[in-house]
C-alpha positions, 0 to 999 in steps of 0.5 A, spaced: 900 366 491 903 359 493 897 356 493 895 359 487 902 356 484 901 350 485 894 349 482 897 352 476 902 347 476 898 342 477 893 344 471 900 344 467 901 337 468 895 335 466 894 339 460 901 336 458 898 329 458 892 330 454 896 333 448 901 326 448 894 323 448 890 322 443 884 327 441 878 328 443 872 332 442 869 339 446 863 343 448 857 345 442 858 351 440 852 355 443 851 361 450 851 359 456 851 362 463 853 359 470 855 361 477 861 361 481 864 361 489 871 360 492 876 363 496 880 369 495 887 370 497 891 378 496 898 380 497 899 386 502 904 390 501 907 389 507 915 392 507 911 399 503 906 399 510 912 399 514 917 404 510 911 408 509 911 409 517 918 411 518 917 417 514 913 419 520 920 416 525 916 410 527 918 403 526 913 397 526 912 393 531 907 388 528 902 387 522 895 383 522 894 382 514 887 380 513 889 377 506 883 372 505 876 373 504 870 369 500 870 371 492 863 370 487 862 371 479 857 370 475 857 369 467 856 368 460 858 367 454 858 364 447 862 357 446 863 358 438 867 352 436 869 346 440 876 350 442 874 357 443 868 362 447 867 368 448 866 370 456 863 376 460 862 377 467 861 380 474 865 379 480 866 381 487 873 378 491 870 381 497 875 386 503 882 385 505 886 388 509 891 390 515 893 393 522 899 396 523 903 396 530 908 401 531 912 404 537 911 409 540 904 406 540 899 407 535 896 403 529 894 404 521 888 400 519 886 399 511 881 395 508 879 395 500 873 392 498 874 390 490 868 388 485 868 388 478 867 386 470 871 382 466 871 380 459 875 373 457 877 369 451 876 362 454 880 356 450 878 349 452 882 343 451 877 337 451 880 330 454 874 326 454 868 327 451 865 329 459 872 332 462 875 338 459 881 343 460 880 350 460 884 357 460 883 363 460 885 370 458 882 377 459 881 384 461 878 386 469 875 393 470 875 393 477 873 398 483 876 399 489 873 402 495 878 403 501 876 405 508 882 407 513 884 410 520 888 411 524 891 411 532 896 414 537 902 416 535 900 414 527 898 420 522 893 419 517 898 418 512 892 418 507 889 425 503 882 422 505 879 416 510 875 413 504 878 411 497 875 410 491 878 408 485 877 405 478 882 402 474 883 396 468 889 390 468 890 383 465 887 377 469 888 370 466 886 363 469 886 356 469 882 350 470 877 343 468 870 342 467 866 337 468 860 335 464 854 332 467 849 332 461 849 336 454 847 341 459 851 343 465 857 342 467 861 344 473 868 348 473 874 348 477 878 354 476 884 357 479 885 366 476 889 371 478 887 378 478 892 384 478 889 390 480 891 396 483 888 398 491 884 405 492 892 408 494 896 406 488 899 400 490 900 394 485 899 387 487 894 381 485 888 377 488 888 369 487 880 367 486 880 359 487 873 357 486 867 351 483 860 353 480 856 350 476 854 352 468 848 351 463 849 351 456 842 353 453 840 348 448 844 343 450 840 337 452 838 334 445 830 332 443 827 327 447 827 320 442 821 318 440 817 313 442 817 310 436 810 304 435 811 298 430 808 300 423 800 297 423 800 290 419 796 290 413 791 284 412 789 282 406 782 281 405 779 276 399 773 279 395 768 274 394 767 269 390 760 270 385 754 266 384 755 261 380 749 263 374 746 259 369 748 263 363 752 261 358 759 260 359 763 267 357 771 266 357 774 271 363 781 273 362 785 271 368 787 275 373 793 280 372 799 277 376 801 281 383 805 286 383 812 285 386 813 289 392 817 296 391 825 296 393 826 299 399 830 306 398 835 310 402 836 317 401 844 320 405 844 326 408 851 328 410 852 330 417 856 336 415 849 338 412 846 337 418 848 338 425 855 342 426 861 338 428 860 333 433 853 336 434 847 334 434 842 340 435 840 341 427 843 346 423 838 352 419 840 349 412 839 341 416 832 343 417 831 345 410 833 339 406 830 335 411 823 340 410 824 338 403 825 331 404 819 331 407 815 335 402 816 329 396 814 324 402 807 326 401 806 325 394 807 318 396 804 311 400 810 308 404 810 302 410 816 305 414 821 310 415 828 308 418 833 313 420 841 311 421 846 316 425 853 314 423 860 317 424 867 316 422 872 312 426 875 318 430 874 319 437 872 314 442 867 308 439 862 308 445 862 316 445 860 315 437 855 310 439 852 316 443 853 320 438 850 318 432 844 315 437 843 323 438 844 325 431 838 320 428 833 322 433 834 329 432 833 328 425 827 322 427 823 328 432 824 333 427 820 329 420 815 327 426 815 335 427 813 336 419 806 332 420 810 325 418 806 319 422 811 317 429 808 311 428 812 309 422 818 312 424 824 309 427 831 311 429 837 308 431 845 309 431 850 305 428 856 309 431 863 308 426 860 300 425 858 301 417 863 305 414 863 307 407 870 309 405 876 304 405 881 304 410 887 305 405 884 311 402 883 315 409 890 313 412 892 315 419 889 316 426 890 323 429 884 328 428 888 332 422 884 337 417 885 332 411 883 326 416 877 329 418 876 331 410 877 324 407 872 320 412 866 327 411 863 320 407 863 316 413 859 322 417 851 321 416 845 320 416 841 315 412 833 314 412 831 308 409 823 308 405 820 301 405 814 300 401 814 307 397 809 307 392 804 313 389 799 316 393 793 312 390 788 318 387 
C-alpha cells in the first residue's frame, strides 16, 4: 500500500537519525498490556477477478473494491531488556470486499472478514528517555470467513457461498512510542499482514493504528515525606545541697565524649536495581533487609540516602534517576520498621563521581565504558550519630 510506504520510509528516517546520535536508555524490563485502533487498507486482486469471469465469456465492465475498514488489537507482553520484548495478541482487521460488473450484465460480490493471534518479537531503539522507536517481527494465525453471491449472467464461480479458512504467515511492522509516565505509553504503528482470503488468494492488509499501554509496576514508590529529625535537648541535673559535713575530695567529672563520626555504607546500583531501573532487584532488598538488621543493634540521629549515576546519558534524565533510586531505597528501610522521620532521600545524578575521567575515557555507552564507570552507579547512605543501643 502506498500510505503504508510511506509511513515506513518516514520510520526509516528517523531511525537513521537516532543511530547517528548519541544513545539513550529504554523501557524497564517488566509485563505490559495495552490496546490499539486504527484503519485497515487491503489489496484486491483485481485482474484474477477479472480473468477469472472471462472463464465463463464475460468481461468486466467495473469493480467497486470495498478495500478499507477499521481494525482493533489487544495485547501483552514481556519488556525483557531495554531493547528487546516479547509480544502476543489478538486482532480483528475488520470486512473487505468487492462487487464486480460485467456484460451481459451481472455481478460477483466477495467480502472477507479477517481476525486473528499473532506472537512478535518486538525491538526498541530509545531516543530519548520519553521517545522510543519500535520494530516488530512476527507470526499472525488468522481466520478468514468469506461470504459470496452472485447475479445475472455470472455463475457462482465458488464451491460454496460461505468460506472459512485458517492459515499462518509473516507479518512485521514499524513505529514510535511515547511515554507519558514510568507507566503508560502511547504507540503509533504502521504493520503489514500477509495473509490468505478464504479462496486461495494471496495478498496482505495494512494496519495504521494509535493505543495506549500500561506497564505494571512502572510507577516508581511515592517518595516519603521525610520529618527533620527531633532536637535533642540537653538538661542539667541539679545541683546538691551544700551539706555541713566535712569536705570529702570529689574527682572531677569525666570529660564529654566527642560525638561519633558519621558513617556511609555504599551500595552498588548494579546490586540493587537493574540497569537504568529503578524498581529493587530481589537480591537489592536482600542487602538492604540485612543493612537494616545491624541498624537495630544500635542508636543513631539520622539516616541520609544519595542516588548516583554515571556520566552516560542526558544529565537532567540522570538527575531523575537517581532521585528514583534513593527514594525507592528510603521507602523500602522505612518498610523494614526503620523510623521515616529520621530518613532523608536525595539524588545527585553524575555530579560526585568516584572515578577519574582519564581511567574511564570515551563517551559512547560501549560494554567496557559502562563496565569502568560500574563505580559511579550508587547508592550511599550516610549514618549520623551511630552509637550502641544503651542496655
Amino acid at each position: 500500500m502506498t500510505t503504508f510506504s510511506r509511513t515506513a520510509a518516514t520510520l526509516g528516517c528517523i531511525a537513521a537519525a537516532a543511530l547517528a546520535g548519541p544513545a539513550s536508555y529504554g523501557q524497564q524490563a517488566g509485563w505490559y498490556g495495552g490496546a490499539s485502533v486504527g484503519r485497515s487498507a487491503a489489496t484486491i486482486d483485481n485482474e484474477r477477478i477479472t480473468n477469472g469471469l472471462a472463464t465463463q465469456g464475460l468481461s468486466t465492465t467495473g469493480i467497486d473494491d470495498r478495500d478499507r475498514d477499521t481494525g482493533y488489537k489487544l495485547y501483552g507482553g514481556y519488556q525483557l531488556n531495554p531493547y528487546f520484548g516479547m509480544q502476543g495478541g489478538w486482532f480483528d482487521l475488520g470486512t473487505m470486499g468487492y462487487t464486480a460488473t460485467t456484460s451481459p450484465p451481472g455481478t460477483l460480490t466477495g467480502d472477507v472478514r479477517l481476525q486473528g493471534v499473532n506472537l512478535d518479537l518486538v525491538g526498541s531503539l530509545p531516543v530519548t528517555d520519553r521517545f522510543s522507536l519500535l520494530g516488530t517481527v512476527g507470526v499472525a494465525y488468522a481466520r478468514a470467513r468469506g461470504t459470496f453471491s452472485s447475479t445475472g449472467a455470472v455463475r457462482m464461480p465458488y464451491a460454496s457461498t460461505g468460506t472459512n479458512e485458517r492459515h499462518a504467515d509473516l507479518k512485521f511492522g514499524a513505529g514510535v512510542a511515547w511515554r507519558f509516565t514510568d507507566a503508560w505509553e502511547m504507540r503509533a504503528e504502521a504493520e503489514r499482514f500477509r495473509v490468505r482470503d478464504s479462496v486461495g488468494n494471496r495478498g496482505h492488509v495494512d494496519l495504521l493504528s494509535v493505543g495506549l499501554v500500561y506497564r505494571f509496576g512502572g510507577a516508581p514508590p511515592a517518595p516519603r515525606a521525610m520529618a527533620p529529625a527531633p532536637a535533642l535537648v540537653a538538661v542539667a541535673a541539679p545541683a546538691p545541697p551544700p551539706q555541713a559535713a566535712p569536705m570529702v575530695a570529689v574527682p572531677p567529672p569525666p570529660a564529654p565524649r566527642p560525638l561519633p563520626a558519621p558513617v556511609t555504607v555504599h551500595f552498588a546500583a548494579d546490586a540493587l536495581f537493574g540497569f537504568d531501573q529503578s524498581t529493587l532487584r530481589p537480591e537489592g532488598m536482600r542487602a538492604l533487609d540485612a543493612f537494616a538488621n545491624d541498624m537495630r543493634s544500635v542508636q543513631y540521629d539520622s539516616v541520609k540516602v544519595v542516588g548516583h549515576t554515571d556520566r552516560l546519558g542526558a544529565s537532567d534524565y540522570n538527575d531523575r534517576l537517581s532521585r528514583r533510586r534513593a527514594d525507592a531505597v528510603a521507602a523500602y528501610l522505612a518498610s523494614t520498621g526503620l523510623p521515616a522521620s529520621r530518613l532523608a532521600s536525595s539524588g545527585a545524578g553524575e555530579s560526585q563521581p568516584v572515578t577519574a575521567a582519564a581511567d574511564c575515557k570515551g563517551t559512547a555507552p560501549t560494554p567496557s565504558l559502562i563496565a569502568c564507570l560500574q563505580p559511579d552507579r550508587r547508592v550511599d547512605v550516610h549514618v549520623d550519630g551511630m552509637r550502641p543501643a544503651a542496655s
